[in-house]
N, C-alpha and C positions, 0 to 999 in steps of 0.2 A: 210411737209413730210407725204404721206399717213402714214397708221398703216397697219401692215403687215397682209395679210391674213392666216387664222389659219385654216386648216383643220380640220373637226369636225369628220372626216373616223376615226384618229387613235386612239380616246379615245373609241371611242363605239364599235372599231371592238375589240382594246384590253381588253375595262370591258367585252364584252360576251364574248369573249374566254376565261378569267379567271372563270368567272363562268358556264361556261361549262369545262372547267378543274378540276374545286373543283364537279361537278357534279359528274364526272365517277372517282376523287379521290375518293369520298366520298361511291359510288357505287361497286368499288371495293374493297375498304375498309371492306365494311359491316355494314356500316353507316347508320341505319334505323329511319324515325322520322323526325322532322321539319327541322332541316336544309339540309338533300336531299333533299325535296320537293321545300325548297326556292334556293337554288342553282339552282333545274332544270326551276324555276320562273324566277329570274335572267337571264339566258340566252334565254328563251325564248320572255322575255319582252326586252331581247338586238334585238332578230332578229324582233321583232314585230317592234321599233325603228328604226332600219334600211330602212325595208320594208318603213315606212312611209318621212325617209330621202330621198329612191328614188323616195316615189311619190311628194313630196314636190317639188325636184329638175327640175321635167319632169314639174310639173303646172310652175312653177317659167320660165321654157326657154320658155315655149308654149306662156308665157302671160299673163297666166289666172289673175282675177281679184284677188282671196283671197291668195294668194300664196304668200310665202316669197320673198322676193325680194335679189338678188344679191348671190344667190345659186351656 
């Protein structure tokens, strides 16, 4: 019996939205000082993450030689 395939979309799309949520909580707040900064890191390093999911995915269908396989 294979093993079931797990989508890796709903963890990363939901850890950045959480911390871009705790960003503009934190911003609206009036929340100044290291943890805005790392909130807004957090989600930024979510969509930088991403971005590199989609390029993963595109080498992986083209072919390409270093790419993860089975994307």
């Amino acid at each position: 019996m294979p093993a079931p395939v797990v989508s890796l979309w709903i963890p990363v799309i939901g850890g950045t939205a959480l911390w871009l949520i705790a960003f503009v909580v934190l911003l609206l707040t009036g929340v100044h000082g290291v943890w805005l900064w790392t909130t807004l890191a957090g989600g930024g390093l979510g969509l930088v993450g991403m971005a590199i999911m989609v390029w993963q995915r595109a080498a992986s269908r083209r072919g390409s030689r270093f790419a993860q396989r089975n994307l």
